[in-house]
N, CA and C atoms as a LAMMPS dump frame, in Angstrom:
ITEM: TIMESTEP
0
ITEM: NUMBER OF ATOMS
462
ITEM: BOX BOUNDS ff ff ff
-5.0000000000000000e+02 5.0000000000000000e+02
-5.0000000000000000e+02 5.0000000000000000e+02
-5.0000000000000000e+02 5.0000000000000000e+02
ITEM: ATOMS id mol type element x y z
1 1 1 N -370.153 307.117 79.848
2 1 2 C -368.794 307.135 79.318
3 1 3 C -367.818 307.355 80.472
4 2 1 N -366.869 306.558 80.633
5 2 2 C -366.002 306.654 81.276
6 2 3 C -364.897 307.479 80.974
7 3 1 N -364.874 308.671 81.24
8 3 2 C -363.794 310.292 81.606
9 3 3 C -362.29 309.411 82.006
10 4 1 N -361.976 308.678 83.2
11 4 2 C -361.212 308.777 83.554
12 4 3 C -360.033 307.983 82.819
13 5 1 N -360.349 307.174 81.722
14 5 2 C -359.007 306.972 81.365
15 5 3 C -358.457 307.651 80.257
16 6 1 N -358.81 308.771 79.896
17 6 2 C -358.301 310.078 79.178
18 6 3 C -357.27 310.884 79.676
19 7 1 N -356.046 310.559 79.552
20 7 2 C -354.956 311.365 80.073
21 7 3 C -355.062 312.712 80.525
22 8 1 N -356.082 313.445 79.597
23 8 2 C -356.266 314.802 79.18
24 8 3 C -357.081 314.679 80.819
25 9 1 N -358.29 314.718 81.049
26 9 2 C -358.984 314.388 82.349
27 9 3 C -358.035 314.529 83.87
28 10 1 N -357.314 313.411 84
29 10 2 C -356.142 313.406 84.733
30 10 3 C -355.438 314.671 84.944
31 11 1 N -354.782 315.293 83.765
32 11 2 C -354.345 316.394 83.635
33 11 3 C -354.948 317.2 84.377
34 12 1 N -355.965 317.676 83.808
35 12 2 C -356.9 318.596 84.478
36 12 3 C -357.54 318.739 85.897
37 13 1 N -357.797 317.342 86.529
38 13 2 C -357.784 317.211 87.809
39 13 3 C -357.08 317.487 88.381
40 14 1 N -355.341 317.103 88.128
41 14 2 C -354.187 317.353 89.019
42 14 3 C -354.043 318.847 88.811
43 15 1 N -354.613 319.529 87.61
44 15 2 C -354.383 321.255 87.686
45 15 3 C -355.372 321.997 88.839
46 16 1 N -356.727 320.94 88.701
47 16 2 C -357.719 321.873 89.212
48 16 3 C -357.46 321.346 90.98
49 17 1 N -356.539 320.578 91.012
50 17 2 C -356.425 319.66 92.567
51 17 3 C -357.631 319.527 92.822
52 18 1 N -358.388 318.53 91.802
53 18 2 C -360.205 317.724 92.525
54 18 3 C -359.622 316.878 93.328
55 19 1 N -360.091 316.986 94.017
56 19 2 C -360.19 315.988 95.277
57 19 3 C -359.868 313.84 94.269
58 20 1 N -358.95 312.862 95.017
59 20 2 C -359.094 311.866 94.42
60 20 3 C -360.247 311.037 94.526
61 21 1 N -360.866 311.277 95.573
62 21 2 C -361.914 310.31 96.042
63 21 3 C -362.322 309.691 95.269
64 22 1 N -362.859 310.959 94.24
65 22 2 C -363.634 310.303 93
66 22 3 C -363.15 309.521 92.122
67 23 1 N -362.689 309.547 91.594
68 23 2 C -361.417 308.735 90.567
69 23 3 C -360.576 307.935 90.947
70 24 1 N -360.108 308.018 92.286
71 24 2 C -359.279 306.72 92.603
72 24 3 C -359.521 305.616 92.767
73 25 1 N -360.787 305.345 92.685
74 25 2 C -361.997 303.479 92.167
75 25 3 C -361.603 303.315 90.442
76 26 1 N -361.536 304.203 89.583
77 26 2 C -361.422 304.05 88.444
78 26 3 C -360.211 304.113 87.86
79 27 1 N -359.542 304.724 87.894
80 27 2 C -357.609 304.57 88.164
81 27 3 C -356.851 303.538 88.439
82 28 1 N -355.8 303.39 88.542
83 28 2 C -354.754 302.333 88.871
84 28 3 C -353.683 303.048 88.664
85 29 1 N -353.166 304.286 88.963
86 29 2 C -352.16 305.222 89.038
87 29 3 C -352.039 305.441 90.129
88 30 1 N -350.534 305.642 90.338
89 30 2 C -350.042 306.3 91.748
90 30 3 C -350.779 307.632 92.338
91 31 1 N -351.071 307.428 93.559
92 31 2 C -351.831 309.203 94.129
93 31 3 C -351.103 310.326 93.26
94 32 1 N -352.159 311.311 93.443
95 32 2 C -351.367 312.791 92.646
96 32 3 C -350.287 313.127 93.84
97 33 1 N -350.704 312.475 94.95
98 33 2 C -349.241 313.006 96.467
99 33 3 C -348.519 312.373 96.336
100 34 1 N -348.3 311.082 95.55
101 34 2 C -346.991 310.441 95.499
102 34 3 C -346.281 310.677 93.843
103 35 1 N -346.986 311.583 93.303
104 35 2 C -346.24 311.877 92.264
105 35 3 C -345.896 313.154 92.342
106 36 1 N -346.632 313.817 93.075
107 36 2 C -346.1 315.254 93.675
108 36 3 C -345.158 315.301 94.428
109 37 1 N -345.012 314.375 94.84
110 37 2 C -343.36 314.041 95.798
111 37 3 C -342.001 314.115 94.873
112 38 1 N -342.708 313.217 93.908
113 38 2 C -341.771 312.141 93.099
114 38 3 C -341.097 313.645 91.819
115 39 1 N -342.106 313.998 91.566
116 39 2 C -341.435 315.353 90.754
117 39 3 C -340.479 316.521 91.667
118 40 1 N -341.254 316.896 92.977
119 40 2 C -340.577 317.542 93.89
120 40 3 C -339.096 317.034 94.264
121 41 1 N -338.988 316.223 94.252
122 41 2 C -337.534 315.241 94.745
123 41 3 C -336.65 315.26 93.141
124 42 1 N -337.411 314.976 92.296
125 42 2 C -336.841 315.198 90.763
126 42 3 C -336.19 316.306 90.338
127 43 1 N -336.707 317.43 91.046
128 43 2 C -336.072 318.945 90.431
129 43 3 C -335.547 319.921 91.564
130 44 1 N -334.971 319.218 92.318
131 44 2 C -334.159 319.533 93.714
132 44 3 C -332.777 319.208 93.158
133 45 1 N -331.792 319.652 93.299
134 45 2 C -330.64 319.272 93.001
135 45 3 C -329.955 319.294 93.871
136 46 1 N -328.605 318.168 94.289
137 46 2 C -328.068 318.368 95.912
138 46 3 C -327.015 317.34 95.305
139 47 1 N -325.878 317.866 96.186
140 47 2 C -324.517 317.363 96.315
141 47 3 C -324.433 316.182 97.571
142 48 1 N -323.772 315.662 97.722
143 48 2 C -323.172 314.896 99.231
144 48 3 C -322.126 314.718 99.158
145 49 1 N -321.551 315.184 100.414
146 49 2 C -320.086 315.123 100.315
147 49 3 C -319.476 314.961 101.639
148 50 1 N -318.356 313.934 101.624
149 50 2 C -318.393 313.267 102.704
150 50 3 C -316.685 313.814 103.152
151 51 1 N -316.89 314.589 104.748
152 51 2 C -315.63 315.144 105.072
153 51 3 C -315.137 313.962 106.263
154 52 1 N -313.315 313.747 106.395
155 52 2 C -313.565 313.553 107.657
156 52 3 C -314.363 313.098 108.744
157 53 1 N -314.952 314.485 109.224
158 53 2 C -315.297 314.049 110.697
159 53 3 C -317.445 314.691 110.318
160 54 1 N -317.214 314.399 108.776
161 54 2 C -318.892 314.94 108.456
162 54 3 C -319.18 314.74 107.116
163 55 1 N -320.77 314.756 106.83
164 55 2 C -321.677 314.166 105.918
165 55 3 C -322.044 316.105 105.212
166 56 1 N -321.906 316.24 104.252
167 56 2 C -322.532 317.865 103.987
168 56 3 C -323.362 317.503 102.953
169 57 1 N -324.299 318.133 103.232
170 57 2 C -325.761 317.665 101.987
171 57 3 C -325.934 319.281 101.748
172 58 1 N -325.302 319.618 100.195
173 58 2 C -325.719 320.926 100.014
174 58 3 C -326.985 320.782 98.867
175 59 1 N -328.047 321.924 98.773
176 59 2 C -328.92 321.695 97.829
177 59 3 C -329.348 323.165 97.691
178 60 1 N -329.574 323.041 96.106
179 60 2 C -329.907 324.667 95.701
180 60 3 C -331.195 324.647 95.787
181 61 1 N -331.522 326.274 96.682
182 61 2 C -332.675 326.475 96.733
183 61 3 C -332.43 327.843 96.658
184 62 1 N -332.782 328.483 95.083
185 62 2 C -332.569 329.984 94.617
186 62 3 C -334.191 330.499 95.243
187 63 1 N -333.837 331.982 95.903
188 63 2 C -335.153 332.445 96.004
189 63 3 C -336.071 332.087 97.252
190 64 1 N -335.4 331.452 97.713
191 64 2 C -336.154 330.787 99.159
192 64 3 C -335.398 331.416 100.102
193 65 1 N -336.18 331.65 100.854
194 65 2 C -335.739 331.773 102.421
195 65 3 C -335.634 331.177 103.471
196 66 1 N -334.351 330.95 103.925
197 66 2 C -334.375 330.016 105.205
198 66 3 C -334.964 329.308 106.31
199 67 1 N -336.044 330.296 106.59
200 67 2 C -337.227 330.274 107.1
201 67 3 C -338.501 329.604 106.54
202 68 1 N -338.629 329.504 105.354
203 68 2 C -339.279 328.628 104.539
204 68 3 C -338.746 327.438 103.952
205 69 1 N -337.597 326.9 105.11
206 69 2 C -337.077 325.455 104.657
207 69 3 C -337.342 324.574 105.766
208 70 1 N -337.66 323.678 105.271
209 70 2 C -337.583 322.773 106.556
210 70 3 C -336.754 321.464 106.351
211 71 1 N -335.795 321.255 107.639
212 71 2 C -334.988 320.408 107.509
213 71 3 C -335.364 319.5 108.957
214 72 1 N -335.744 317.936 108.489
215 72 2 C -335.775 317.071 109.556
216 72 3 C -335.315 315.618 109.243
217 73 1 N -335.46 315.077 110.439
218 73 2 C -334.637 313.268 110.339
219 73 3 C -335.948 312.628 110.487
220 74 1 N -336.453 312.006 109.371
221 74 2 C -337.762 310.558 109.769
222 74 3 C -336.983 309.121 110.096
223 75 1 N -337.408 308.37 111.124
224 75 2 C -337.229 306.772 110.873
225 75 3 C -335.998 306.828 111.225
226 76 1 N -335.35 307.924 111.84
227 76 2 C -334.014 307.375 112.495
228 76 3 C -332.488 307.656 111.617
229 77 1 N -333.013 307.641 110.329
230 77 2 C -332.078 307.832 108.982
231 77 3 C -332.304 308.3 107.73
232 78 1 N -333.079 309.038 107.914
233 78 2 C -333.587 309.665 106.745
234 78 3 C -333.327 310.998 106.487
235 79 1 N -332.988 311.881 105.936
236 79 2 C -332.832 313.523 106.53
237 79 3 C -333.434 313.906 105.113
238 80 1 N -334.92 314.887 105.58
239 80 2 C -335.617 315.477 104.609
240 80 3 C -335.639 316.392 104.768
241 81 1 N -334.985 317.458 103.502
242 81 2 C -335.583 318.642 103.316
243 81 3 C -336.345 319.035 102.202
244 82 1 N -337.651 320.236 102.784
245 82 2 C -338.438 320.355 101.945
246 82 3 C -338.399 321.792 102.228
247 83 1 N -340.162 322.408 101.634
248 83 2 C -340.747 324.072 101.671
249 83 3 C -340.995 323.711 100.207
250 84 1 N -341.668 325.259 100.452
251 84 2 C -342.422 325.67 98.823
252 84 3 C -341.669 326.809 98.722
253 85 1 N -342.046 327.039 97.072
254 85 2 C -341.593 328.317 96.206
255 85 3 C -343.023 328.564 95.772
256 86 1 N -343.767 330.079 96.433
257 86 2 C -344.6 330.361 95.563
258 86 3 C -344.587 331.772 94.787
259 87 1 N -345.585 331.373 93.917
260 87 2 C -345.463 332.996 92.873
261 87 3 C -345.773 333.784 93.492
262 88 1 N -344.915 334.754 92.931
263 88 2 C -345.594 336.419 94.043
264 88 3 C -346.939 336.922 92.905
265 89 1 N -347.943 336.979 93.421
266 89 2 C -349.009 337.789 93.147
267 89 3 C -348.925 339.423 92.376
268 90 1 N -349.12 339.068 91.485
269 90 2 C -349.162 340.534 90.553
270 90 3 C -350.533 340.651 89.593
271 91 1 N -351.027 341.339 90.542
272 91 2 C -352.914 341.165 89.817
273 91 3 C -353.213 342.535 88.989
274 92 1 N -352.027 343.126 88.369
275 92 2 C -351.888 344.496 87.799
276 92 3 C -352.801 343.821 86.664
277 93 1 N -353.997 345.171 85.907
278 93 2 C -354.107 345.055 84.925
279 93 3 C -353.352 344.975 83.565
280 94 1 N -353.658 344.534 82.676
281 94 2 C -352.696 344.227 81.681
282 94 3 C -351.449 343.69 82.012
283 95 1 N -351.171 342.947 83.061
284 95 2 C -349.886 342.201 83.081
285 95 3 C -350.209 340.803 83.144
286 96 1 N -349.473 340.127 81.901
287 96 2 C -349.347 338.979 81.902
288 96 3 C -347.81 337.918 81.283
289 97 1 N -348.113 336.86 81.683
290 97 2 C -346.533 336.551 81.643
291 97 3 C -346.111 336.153 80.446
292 98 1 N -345.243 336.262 79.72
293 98 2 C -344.687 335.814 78.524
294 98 3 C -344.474 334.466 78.311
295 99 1 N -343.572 334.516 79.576
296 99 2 C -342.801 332.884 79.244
297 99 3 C -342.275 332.938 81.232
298 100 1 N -342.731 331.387 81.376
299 100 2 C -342.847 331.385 82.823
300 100 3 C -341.843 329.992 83.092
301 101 1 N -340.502 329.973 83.491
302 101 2 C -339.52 329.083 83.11
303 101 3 C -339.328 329.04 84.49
304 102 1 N -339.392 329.313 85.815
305 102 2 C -338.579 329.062 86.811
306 102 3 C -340.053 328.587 87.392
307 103 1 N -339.452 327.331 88.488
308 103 2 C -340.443 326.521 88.873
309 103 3 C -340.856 326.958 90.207
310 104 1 N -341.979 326.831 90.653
311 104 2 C -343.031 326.839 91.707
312 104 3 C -343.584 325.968 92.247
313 105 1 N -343.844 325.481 93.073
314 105 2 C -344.454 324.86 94.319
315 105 3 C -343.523 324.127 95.371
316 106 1 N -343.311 323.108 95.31
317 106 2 C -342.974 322.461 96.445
318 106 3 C -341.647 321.225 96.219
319 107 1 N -341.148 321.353 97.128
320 107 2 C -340.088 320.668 96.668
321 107 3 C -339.525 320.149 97.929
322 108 1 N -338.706 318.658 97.763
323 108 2 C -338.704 317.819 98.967
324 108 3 C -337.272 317.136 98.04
325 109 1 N -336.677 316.307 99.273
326 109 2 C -335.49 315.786 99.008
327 109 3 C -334.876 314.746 100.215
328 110 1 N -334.99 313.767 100.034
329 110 2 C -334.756 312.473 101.319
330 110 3 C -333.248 311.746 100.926
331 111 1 N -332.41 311.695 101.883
332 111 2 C -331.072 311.408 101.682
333 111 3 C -331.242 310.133 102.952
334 112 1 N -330.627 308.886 102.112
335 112 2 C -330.566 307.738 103.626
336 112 3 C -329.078 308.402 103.983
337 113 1 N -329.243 308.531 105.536
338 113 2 C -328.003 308.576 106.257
339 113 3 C -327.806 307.358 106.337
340 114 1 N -326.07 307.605 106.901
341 114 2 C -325.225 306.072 107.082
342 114 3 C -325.33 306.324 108.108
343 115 1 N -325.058 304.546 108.497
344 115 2 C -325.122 303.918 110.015
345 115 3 C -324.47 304.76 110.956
346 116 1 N -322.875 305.493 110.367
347 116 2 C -322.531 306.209 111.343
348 116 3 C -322.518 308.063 111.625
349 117 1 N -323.912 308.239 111.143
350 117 2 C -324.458 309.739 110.993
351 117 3 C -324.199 310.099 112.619
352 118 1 N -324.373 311.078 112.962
353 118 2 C -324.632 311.572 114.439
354 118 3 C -325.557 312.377 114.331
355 119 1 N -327.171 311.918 114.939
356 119 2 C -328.214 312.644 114.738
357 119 3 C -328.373 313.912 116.067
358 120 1 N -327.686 313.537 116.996
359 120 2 C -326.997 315.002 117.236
360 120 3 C -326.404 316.007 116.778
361 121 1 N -325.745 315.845 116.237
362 121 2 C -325.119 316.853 115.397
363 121 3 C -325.292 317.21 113.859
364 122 1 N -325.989 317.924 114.265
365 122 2 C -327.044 318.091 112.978
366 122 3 C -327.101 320.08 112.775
367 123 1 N -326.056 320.104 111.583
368 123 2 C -326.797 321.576 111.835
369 123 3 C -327.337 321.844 110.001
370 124 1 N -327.729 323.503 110.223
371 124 2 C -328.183 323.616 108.529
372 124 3 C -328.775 324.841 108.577
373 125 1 N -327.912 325.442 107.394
374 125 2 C -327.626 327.255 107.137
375 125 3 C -327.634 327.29 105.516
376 126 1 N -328.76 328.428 105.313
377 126 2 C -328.567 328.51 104.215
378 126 3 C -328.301 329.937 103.577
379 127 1 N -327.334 330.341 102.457
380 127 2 C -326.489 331.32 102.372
381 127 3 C -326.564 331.808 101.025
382 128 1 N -326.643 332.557 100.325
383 128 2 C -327.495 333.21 98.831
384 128 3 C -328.049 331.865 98.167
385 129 1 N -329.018 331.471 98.671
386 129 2 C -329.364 330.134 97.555
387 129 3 C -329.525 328.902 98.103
388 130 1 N -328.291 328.393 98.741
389 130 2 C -327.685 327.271 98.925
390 130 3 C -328.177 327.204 100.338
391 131 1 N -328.342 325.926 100.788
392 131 2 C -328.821 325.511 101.733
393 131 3 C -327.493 323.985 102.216
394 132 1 N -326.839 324.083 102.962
395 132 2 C -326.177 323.119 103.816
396 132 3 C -326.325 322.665 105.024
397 133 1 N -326.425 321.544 104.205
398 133 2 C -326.816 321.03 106.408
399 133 3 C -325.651 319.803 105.931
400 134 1 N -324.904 319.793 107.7
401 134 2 C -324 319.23 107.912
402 134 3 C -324.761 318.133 109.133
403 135 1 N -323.956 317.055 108.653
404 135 2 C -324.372 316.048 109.895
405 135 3 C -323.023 315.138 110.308
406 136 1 N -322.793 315.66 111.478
407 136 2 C -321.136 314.82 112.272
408 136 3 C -321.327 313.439 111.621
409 137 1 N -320.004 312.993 112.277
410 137 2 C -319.9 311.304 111.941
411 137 3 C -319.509 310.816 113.591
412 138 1 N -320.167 309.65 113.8
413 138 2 C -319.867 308.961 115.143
414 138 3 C -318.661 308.542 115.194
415 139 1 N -317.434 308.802 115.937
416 139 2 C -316.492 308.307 116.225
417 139 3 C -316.791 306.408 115.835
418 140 1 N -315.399 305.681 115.296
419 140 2 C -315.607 304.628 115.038
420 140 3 C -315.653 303.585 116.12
421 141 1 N -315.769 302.422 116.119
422 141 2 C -316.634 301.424 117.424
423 141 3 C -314.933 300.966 117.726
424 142 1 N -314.734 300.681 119.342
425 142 2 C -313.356 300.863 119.565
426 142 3 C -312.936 298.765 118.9
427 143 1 N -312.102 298.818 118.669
428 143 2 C -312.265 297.408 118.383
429 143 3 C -311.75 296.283 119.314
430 144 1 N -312.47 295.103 118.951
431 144 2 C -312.468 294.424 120.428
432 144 3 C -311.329 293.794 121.135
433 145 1 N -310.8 293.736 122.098
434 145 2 C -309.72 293.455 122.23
435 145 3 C -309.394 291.715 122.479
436 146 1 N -308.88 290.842 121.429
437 146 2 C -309.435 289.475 122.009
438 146 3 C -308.59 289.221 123.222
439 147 1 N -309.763 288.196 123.819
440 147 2 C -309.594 287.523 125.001
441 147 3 C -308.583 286.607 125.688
442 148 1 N -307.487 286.102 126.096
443 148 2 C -306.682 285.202 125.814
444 148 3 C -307.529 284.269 127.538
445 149 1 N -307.614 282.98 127.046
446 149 2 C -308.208 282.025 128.179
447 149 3 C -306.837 281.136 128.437
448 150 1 N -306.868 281.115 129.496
449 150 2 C -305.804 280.391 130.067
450 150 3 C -306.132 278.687 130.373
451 151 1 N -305.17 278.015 129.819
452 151 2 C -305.568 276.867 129.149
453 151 3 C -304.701 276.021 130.533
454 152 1 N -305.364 275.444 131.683
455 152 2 C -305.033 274.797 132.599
456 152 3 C -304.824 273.202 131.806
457 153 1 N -303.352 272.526 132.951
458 153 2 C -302.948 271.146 132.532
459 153 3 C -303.917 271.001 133.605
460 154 1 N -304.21 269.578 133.405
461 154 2 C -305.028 268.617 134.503
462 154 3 C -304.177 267.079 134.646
């Protein structure tokens, strides 16, 4: 009997994180890492807002610490930030949770920069929660000055 096209199965793998090896011959679903992305990027919430002389990408991250964020540029134009949220450990007897509403694990967020980002200038501070990273804008391209050719009689 073939297990794997039982939703329920699936489920349970992605809880117990089995390894795909096994199941990904019998499947035709996206990796559990590209849907673990795809939810992570889903429940990130972030502003963009475009100043002047800068790009501000704010995004809430309650409960995290600065130090557990990571902010980088892939491919030249991409600016990802990610980190995890994990549960704090409470192995008290008789404690267990009622109702468990605020989310945990990992969370990621990819913004295409525009052509005229300045990947120099790149900064990012985050302040009760909130996480901002600012990225300059390149001064604009000077424009060209046309040519005038001097048109000889013969």
């Amino acid at each position: 009997m073939d297990f794997a096209r039982f939703p329920i199965i699936s489920i349970l793998e992605d809880m117990l994180e089995v390894p795909e090896e096994h199941s990904e011959k019998t499947r035709n679903n996206p990796s559990r890492a590209y849907m673990r992305d795809q939810k992570a990027m889903a429940a990130t919430p972030a502003d963009v807002v475009e100043h002047p002389d800068a790009y501000a990408f704010v995004v809430d991250m309650p409960g995290i610490k600065g130090d557990e964020i990571k902010v980088h540029v892939e491919n030249d134009n991409v600016l990802v930030v990610s980190g995890e949220r994990k549960r704090e450990n409470k192995e008290n007897e008789g404690v267990k949770y009622v109702r468990m509403e605020r989310r945990m694990g990992k969370f990621m967020r990819k913004f295409q920069l525009p052509e005229n980002a300045d990947l120099e200038k790149i900064s990012a501070a985050c302040n009760d929660g909130v996480l901002k990273v600012n990225v300059g804008k390149l001064p604009p391209p000077e424009p060209k000055k046309p040519k005038t050719i001097q048109v000889q009689v013969a």
